[in-house]
CHARMM internal coordinates of N, CA and C (Angstrom, degrees):
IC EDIT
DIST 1 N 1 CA 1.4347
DIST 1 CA 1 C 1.5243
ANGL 1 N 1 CA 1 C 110.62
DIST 1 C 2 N 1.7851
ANGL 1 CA 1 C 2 N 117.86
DIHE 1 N 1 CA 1 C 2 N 76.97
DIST 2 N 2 CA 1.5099
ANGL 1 C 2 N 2 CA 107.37
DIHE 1 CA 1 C 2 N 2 CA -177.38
DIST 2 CA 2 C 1.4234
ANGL 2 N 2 CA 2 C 117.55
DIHE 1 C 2 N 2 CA 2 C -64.33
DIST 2 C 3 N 1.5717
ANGL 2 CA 2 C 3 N 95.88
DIHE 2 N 2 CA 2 C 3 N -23.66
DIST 3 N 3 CA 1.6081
ANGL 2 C 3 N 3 CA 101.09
DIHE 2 CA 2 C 3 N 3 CA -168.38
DIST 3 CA 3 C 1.2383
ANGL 3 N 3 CA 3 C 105.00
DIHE 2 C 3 N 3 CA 3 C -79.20
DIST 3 C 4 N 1.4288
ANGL 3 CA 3 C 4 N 152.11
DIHE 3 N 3 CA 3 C 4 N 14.60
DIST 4 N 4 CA 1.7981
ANGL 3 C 4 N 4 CA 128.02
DIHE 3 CA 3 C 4 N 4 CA -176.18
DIST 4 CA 4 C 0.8944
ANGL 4 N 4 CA 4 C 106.08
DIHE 3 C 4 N 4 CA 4 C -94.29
DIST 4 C 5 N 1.1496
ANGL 4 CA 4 C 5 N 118.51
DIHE 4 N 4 CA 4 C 5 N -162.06
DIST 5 N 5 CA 1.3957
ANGL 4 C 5 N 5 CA 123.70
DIHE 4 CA 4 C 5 N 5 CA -141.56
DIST 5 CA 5 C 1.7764
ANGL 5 N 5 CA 5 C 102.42
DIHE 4 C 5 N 5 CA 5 C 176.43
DIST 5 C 6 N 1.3718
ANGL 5 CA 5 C 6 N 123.39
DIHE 5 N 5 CA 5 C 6 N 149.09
DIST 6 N 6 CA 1.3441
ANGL 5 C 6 N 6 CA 102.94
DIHE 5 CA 5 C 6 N 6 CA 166.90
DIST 6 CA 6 C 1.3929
ANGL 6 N 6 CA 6 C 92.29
DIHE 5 C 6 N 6 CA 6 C -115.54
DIST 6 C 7 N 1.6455
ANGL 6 CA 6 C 7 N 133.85
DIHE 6 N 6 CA 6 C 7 N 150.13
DIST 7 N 7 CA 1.4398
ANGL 6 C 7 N 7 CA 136.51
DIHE 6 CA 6 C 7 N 7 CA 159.25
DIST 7 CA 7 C 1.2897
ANGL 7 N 7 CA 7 C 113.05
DIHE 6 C 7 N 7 CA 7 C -104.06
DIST 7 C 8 N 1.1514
ANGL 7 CA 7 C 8 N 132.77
DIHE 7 N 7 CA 7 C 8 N 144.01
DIST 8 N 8 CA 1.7969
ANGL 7 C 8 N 8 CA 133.07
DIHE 7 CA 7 C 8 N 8 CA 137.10
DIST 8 CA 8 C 1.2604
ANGL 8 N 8 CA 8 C 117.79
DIHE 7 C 8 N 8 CA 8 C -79.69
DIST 8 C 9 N 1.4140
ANGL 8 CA 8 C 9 N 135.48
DIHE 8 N 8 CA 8 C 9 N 134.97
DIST 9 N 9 CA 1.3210
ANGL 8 C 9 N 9 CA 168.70
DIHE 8 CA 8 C 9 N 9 CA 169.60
DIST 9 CA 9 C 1.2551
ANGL 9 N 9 CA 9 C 104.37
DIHE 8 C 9 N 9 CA 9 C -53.83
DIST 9 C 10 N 1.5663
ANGL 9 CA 9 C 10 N 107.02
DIHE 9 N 9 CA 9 C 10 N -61.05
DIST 10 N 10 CA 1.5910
ANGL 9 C 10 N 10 CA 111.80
DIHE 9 CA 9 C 10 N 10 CA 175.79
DIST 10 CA 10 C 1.1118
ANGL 10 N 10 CA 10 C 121.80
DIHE 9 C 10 N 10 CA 10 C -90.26
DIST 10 C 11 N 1.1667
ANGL 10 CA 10 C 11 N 138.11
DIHE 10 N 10 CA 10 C 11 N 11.44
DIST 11 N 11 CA 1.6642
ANGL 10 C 11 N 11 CA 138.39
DIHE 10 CA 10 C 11 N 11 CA 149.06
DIST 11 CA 11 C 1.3917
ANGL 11 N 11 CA 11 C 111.88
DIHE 10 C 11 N 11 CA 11 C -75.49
DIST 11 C 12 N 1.2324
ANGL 11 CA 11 C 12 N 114.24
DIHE 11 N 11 CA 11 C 12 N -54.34
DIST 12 N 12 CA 1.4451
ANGL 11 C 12 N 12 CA 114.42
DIHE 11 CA 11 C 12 N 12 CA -171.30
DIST 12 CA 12 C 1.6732
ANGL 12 N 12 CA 12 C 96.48
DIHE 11 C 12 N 12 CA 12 C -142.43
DIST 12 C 13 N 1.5101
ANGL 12 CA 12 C 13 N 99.85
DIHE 12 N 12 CA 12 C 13 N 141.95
DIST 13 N 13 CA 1.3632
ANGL 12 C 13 N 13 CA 122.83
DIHE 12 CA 12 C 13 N 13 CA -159.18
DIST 13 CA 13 C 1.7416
ANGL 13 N 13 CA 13 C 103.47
DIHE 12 C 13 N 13 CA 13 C -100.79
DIST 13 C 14 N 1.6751
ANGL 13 CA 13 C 14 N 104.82
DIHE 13 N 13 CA 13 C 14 N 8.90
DIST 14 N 14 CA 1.4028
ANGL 13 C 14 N 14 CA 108.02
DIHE 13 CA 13 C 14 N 14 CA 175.81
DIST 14 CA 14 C 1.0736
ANGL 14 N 14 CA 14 C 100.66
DIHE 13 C 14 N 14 CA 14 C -117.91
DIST 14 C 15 N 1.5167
ANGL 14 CA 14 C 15 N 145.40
DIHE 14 N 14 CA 14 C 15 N -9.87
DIST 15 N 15 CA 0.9714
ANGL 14 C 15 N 15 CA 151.46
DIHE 14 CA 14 C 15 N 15 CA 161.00
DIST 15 CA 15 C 1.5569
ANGL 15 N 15 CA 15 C 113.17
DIHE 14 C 15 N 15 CA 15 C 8.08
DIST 15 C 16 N 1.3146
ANGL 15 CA 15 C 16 N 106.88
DIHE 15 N 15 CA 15 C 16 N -85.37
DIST 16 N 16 CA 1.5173
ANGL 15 C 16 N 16 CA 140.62
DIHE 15 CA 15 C 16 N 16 CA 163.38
DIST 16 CA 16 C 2.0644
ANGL 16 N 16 CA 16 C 116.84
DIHE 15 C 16 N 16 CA 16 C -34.59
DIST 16 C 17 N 1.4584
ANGL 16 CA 16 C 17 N 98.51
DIHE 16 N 16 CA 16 C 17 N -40.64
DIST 17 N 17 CA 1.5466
ANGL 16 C 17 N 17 CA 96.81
DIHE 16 CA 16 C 17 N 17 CA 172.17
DIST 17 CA 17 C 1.5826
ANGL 17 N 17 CA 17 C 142.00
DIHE 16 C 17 N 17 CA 17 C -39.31
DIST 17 C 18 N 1.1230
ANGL 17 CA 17 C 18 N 108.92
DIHE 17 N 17 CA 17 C 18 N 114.45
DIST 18 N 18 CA 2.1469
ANGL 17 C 18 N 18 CA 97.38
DIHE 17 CA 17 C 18 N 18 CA -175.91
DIST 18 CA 18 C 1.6256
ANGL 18 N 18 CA 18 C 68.85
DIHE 17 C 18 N 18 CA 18 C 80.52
DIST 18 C 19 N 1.3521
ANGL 18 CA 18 C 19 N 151.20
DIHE 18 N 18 CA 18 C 19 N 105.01
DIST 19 N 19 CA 1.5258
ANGL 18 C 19 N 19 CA 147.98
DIHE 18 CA 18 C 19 N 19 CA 67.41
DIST 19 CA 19 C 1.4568
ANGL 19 N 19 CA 19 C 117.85
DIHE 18 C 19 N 19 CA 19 C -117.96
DIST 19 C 20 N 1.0345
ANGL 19 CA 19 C 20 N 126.04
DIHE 19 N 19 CA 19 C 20 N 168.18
DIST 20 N 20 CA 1.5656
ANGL 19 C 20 N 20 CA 134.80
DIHE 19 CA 19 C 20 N 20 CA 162.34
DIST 20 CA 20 C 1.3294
ANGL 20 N 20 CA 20 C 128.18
DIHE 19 C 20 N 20 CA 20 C -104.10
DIST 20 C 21 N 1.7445
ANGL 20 CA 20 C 21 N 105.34
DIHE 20 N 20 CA 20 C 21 N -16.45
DIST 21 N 21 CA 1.5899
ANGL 20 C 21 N 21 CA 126.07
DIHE 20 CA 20 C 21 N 21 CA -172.95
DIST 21 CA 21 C 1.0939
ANGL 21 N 21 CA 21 C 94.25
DIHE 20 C 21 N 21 CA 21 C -143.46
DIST 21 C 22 N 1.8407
ANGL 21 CA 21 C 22 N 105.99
DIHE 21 N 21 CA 21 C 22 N 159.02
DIST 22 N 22 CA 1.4415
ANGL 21 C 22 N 22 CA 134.98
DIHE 21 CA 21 C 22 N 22 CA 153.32
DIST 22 CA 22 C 1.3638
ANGL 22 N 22 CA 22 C 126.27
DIHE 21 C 22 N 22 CA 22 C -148.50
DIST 22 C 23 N 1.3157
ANGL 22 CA 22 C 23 N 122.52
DIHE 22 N 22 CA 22 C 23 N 141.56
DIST 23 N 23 CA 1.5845
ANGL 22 C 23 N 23 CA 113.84
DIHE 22 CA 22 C 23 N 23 CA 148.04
DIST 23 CA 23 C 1.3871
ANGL 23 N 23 CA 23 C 127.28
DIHE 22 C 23 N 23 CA 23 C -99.62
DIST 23 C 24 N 1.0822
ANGL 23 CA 23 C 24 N 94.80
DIHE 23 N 23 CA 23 C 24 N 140.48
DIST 24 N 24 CA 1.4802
ANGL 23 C 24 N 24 CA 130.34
DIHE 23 CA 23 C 24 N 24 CA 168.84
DIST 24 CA 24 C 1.7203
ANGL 24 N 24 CA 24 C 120.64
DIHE 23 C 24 N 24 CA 24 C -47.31
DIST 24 C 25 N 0.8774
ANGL 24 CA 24 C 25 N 155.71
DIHE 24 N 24 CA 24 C 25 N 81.51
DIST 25 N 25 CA 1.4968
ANGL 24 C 25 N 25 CA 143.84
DIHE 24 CA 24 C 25 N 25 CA -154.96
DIST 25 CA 25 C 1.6308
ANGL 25 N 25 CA 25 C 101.58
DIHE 24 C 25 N 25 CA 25 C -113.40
DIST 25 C 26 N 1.2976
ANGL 25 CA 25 C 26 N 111.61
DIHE 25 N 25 CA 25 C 26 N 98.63
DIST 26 N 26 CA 1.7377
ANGL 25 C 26 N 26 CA 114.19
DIHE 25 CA 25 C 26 N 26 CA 171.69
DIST 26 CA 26 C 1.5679
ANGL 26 N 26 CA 26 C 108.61
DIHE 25 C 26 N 26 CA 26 C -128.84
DIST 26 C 27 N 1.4553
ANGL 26 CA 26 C 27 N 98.43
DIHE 26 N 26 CA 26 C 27 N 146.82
DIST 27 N 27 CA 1.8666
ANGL 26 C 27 N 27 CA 95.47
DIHE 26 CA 26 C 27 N 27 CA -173.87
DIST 27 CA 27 C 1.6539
ANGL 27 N 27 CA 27 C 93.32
DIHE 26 C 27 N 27 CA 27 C -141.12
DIST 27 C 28 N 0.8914
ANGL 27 CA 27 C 28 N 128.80
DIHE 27 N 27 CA 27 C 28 N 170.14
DIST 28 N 28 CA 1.4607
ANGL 27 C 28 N 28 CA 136.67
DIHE 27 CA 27 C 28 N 28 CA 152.23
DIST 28 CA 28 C 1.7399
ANGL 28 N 28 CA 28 C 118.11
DIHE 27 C 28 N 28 CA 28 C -126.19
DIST 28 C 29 N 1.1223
ANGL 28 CA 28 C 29 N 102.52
DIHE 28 N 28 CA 28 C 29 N 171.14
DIST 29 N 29 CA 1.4797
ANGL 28 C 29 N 29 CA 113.28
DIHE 28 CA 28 C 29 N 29 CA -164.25
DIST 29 CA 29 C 1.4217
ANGL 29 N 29 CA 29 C 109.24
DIHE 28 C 29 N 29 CA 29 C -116.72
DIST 29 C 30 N 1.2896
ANGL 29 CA 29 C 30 N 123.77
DIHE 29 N 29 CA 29 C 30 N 173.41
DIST 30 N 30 CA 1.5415
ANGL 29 C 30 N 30 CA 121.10
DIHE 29 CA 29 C 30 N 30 CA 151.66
DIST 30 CA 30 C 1.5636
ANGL 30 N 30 CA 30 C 119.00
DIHE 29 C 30 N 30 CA 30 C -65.40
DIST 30 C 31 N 1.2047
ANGL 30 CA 30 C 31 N 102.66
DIHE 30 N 30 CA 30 C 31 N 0.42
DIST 31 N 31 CA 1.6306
ANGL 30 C 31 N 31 CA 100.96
DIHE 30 CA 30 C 31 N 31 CA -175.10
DIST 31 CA 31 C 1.6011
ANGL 31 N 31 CA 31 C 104.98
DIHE 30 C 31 N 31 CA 31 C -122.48
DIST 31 C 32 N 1.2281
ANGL 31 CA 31 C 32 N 119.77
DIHE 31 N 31 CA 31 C 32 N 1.53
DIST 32 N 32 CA 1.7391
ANGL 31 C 32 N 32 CA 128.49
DIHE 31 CA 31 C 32 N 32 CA 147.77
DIST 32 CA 32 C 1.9829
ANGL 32 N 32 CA 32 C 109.50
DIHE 31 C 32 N 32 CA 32 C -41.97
DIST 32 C 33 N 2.0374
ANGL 32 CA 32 C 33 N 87.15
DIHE 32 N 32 CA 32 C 33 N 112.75
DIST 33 N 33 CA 1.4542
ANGL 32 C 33 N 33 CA 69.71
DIHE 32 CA 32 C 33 N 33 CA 171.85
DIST 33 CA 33 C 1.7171
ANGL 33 N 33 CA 33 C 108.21
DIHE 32 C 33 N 33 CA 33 C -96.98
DIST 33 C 34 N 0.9451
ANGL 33 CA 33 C 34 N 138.63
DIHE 33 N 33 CA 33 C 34 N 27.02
DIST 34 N 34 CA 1.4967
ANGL 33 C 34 N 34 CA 147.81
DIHE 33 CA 33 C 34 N 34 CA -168.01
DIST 34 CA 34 C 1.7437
ANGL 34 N 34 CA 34 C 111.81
DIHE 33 C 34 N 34 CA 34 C -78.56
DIST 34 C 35 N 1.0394
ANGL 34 CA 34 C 35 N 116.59
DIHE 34 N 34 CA 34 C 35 N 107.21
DIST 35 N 35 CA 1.1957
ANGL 34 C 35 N 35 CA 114.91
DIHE 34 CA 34 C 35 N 35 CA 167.33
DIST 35 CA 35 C 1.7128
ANGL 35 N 35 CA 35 C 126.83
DIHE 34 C 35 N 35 CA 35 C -109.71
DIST 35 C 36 N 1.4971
ANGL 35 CA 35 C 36 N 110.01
DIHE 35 N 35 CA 35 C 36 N -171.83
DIST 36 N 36 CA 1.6974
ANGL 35 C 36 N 36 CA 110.90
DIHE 35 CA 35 C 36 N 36 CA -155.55
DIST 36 CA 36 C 1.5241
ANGL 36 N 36 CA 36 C 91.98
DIHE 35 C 36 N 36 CA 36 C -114.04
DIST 36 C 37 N 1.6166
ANGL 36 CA 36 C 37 N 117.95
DIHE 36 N 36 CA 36 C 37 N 32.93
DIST 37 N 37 CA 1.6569
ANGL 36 C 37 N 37 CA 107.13
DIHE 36 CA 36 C 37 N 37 CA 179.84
DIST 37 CA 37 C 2.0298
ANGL 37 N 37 CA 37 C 92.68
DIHE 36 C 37 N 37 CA 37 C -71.46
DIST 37 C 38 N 1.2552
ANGL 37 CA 37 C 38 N 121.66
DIHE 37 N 37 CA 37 C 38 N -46.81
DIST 38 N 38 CA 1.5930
ANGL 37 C 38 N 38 CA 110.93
DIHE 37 CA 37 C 38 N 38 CA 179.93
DIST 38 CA 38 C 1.7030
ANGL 38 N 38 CA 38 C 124.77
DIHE 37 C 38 N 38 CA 38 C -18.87
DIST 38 C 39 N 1.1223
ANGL 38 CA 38 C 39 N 98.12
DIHE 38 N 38 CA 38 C 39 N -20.70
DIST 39 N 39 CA 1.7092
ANGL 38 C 39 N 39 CA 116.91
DIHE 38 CA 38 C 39 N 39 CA -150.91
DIST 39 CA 39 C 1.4885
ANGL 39 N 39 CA 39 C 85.08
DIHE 38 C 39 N 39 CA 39 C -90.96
DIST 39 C 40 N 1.2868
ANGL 39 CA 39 C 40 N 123.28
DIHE 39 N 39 CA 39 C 40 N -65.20
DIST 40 N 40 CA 1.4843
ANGL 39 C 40 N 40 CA 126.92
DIHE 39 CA 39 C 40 N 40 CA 165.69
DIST 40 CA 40 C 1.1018
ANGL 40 N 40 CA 40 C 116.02
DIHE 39 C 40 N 40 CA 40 C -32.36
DIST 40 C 41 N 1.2927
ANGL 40 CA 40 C 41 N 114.29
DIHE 40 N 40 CA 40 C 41 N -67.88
DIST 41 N 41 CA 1.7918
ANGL 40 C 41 N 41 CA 119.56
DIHE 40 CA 40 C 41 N 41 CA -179.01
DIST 41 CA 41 C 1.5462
ANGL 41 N 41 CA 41 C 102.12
DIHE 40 C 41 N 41 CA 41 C -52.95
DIST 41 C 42 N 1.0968
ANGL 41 CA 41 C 42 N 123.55
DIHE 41 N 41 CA 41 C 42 N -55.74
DIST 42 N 42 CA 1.5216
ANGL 41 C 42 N 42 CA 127.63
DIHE 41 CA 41 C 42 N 42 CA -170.43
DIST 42 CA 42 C 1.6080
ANGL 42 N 42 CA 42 C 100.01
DIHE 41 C 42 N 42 CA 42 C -40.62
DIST 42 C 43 N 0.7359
ANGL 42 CA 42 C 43 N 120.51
DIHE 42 N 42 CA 42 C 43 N -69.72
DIST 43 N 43 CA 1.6950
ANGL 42 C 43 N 43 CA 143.94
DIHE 42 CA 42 C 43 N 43 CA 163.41
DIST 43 CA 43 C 1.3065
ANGL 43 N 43 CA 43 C 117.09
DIHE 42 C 43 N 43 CA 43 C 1.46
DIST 43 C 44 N 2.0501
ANGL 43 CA 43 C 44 N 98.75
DIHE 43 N 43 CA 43 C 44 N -74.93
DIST 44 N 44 CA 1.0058
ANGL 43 C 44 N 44 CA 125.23
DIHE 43 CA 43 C 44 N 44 CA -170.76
DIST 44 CA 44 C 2.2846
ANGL 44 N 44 CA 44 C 94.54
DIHE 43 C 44 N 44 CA 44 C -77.36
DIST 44 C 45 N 0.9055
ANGL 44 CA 44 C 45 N 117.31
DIHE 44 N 44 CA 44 C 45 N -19.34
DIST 45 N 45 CA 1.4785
ANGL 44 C 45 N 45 CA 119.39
DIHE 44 CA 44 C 45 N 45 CA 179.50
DIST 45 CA 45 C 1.3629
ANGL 45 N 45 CA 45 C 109.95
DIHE 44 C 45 N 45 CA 45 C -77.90
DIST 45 C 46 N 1.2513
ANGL 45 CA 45 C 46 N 119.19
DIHE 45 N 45 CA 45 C 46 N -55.63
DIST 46 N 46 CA 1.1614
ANGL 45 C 46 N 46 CA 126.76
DIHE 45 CA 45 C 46 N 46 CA -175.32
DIST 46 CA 46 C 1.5674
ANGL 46 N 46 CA 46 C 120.65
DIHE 45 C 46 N 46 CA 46 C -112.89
DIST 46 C 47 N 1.7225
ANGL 46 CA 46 C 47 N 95.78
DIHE 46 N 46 CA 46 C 47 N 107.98
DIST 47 N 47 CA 1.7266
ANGL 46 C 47 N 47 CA 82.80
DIHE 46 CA 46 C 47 N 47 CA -171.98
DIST 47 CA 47 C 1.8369
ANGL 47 N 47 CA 47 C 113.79
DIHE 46 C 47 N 47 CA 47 C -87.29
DIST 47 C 48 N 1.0758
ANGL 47 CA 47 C 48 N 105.00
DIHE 47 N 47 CA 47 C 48 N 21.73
DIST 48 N 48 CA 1.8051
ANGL 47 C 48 N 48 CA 86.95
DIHE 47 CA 47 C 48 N 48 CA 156.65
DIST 48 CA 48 C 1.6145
ANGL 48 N 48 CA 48 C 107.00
DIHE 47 C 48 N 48 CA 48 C -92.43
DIST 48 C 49 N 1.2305
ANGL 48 CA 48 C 49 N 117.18
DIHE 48 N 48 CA 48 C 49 N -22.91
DIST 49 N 49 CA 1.6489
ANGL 48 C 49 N 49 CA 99.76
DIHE 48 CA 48 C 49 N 49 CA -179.66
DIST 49 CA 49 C 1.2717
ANGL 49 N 49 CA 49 C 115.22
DIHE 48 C 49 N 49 CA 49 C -80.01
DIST 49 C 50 N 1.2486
ANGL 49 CA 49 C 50 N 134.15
DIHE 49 N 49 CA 49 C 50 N -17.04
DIST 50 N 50 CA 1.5185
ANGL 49 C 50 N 50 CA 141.55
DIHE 49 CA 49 C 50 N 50 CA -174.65
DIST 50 CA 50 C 1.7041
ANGL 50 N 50 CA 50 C 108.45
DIHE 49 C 50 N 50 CA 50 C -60.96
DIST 50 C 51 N 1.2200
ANGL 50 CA 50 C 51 N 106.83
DIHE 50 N 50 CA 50 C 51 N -34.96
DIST 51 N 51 CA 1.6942
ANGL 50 C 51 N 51 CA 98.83
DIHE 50 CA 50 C 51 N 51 CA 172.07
DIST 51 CA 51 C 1.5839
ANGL 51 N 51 CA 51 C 101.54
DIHE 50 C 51 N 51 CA 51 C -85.49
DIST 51 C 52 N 0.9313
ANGL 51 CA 51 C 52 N 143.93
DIHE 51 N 51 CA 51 C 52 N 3.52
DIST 52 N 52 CA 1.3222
ANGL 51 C 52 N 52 CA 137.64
DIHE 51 CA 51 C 52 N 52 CA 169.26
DIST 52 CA 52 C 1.4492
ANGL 52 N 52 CA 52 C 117.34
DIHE 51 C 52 N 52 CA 52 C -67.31
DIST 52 C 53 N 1.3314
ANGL 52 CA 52 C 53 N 88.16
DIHE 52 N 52 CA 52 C 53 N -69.43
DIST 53 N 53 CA 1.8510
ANGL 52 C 53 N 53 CA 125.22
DIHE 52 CA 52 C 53 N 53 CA 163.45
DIST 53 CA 53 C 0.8130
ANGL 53 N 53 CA 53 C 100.99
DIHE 52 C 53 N 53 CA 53 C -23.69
DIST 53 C 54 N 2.1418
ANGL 53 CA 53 C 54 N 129.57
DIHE 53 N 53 CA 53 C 54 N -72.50
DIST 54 N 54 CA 1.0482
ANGL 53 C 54 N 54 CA 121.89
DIHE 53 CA 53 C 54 N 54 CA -158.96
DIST 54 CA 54 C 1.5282
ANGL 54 N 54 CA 54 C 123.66
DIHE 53 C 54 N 54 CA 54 C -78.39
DIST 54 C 55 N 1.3887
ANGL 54 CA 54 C 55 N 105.33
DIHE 54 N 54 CA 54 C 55 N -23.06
DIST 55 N 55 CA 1.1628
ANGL 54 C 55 N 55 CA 93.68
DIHE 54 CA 54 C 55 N 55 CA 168.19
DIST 55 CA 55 C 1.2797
ANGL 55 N 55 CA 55 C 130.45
DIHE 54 C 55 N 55 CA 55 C -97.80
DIST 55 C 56 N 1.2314
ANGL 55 CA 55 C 56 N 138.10
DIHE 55 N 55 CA 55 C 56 N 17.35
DIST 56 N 56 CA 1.3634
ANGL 55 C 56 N 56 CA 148.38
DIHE 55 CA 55 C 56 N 56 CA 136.02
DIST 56 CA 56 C 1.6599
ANGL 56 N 56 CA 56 C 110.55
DIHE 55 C 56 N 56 CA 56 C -64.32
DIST 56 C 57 N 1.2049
ANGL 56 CA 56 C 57 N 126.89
DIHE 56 N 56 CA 56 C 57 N -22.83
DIST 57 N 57 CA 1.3573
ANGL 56 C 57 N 57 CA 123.92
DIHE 56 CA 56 C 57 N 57 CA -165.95
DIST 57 CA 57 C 1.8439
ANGL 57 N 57 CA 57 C 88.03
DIHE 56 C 57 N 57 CA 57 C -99.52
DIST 57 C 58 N 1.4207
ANGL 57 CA 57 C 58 N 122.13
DIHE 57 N 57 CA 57 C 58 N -36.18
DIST 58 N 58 CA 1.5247
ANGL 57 C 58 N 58 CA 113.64
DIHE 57 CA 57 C 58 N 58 CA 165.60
DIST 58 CA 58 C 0.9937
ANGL 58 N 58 CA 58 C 125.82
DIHE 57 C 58 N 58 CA 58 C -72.47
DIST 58 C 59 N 1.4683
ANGL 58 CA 58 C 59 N 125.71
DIHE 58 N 58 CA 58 C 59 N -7.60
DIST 59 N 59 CA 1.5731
ANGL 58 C 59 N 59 CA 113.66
DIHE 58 CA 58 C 59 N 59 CA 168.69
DIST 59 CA 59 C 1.5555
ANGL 59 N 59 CA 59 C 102.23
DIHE 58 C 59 N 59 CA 59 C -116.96
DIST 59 C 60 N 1.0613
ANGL 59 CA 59 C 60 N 119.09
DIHE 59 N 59 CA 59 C 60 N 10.73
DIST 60 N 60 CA 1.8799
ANGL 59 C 60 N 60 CA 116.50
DIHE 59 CA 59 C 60 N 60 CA 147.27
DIST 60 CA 60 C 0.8807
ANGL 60 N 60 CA 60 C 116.89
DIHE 59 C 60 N 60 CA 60 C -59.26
DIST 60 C 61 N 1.5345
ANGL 60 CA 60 C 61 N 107.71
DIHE 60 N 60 CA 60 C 61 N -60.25
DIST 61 N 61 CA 1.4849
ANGL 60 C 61 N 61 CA 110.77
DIHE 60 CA 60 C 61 N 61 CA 164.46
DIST 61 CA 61 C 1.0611
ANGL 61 N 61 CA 61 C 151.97
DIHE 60 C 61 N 61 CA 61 C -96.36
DIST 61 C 62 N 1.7211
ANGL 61 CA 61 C 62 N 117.63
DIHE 61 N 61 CA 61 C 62 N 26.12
DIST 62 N 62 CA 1.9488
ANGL 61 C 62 N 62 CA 123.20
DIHE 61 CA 61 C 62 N 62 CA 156.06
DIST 62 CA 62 C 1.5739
ANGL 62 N 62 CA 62 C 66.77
DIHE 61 C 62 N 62 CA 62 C -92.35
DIST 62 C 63 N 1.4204
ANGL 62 CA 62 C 63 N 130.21
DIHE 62 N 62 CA 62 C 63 N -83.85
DIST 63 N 63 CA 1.7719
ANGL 62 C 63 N 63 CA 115.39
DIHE 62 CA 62 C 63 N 63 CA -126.44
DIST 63 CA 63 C 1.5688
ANGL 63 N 63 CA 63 C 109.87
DIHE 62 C 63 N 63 CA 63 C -70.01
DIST 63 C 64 N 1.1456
ANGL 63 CA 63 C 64 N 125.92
DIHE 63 N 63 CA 63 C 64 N -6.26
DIST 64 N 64 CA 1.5918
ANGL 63 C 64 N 64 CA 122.02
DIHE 63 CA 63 C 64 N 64 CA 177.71
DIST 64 CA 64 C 1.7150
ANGL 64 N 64 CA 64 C 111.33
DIHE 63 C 64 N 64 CA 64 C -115.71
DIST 64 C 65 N 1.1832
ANGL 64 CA 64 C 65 N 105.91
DIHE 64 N 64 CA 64 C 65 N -24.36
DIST 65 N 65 CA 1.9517
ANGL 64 C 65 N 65 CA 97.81
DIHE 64 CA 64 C 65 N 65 CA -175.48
DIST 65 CA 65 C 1.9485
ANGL 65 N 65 CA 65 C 90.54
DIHE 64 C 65 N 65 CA 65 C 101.99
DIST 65 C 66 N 1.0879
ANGL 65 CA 65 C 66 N 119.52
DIHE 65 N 65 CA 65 C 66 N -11.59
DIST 66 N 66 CA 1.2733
ANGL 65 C 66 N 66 CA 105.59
DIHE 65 CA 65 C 66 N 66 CA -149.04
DIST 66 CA 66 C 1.8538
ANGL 66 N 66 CA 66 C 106.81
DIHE 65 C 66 N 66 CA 66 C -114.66
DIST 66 C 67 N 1.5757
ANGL 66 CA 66 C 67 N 109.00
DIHE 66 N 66 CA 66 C 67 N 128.52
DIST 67 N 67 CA 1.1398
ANGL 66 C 67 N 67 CA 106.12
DIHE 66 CA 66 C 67 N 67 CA -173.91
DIST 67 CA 67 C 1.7642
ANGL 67 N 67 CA 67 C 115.78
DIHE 66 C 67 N 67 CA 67 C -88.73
DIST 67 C 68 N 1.1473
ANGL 67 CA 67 C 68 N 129.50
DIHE 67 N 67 CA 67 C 68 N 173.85
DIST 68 N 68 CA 1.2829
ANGL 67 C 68 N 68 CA 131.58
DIHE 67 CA 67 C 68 N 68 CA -175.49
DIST 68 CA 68 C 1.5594
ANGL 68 N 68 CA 68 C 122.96
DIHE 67 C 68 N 68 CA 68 C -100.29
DIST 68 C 69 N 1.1946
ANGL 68 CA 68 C 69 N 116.01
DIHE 68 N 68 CA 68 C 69 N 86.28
DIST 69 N 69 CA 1.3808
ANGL 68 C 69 N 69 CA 135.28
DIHE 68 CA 68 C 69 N 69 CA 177.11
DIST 69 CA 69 C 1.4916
ANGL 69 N 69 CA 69 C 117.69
DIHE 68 C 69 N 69 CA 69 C -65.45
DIST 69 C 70 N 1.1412
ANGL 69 CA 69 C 70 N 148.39
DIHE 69 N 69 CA 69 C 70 N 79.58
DIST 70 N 70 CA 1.5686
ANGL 69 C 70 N 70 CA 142.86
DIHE 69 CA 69 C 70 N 70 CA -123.71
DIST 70 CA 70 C 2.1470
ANGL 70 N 70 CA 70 C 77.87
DIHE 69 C 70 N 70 CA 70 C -104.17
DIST 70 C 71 N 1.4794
ANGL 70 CA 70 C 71 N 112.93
DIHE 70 N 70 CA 70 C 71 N -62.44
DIST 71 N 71 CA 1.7440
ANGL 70 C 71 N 71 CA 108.68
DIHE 70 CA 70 C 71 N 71 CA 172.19
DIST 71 CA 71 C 1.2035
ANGL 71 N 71 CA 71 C 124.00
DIHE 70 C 71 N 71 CA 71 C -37.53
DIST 71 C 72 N 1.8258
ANGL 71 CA 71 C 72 N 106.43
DIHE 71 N 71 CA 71 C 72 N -42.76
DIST 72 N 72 CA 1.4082
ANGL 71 C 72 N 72 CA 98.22
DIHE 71 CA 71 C 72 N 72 CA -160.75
DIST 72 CA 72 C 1.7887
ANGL 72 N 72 CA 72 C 102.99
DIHE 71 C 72 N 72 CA 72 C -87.34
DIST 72 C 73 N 1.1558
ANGL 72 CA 72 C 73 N 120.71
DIHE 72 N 72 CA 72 C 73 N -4.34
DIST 73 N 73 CA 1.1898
ANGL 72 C 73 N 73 CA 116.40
DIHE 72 CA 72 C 73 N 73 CA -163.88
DIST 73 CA 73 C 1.4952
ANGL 73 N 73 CA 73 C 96.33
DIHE 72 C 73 N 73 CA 73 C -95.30
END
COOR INIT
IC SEED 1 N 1 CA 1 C
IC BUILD
C-alpha cells in the first residue's frame, strides 16, 4: 500500500475528503483506565441483551475457570 496515509479527523476537518472508506485504528494499553462496567449497565437497561450477557458470562465460567468482572476488565 504505497499510497496510505494515516489522517486525523480532528486536526483537519478535510481529512476524510476524495475517500469512500476508512479504518478506524484504536488500541489500549496496560495503562488504559477504561473499563467494560457499560456492558453490565447495558444489560441491566436493556433486557434482551441480559440473556446474552449471561450466557457468555456462564460459559466463561464452566469453559475457562474464569468469572466475569465487567470493572475490573
Amino acid at each position: 500500500m504505497p499510497n496510505s496515509t494515516v489522517s486525523y479527523a480532528w486536526r483537519d476537518r478535510d481529512a476524510a475528503k476524495g475517500y469512500r472508506a476508512g479504518v478506524s485504528l484504536h488500541s489500549h494499553t496496560n495503562q488504559s483506565h477504561e473499563t467494560l462496567d457499560f456492558l453490565a449497565n447495558l444489560g441491566n437497561q436493556y433486557p434482551l441483551i441480559r440473556p446474552l450477557l449471561s450466557r457468555l458470562e456462564t460459559r466463561s465460567e464452566a469453559n475457562l475457570g474464569v468469572r466475569v468482572n465487567y470493572a475490573a476488565s
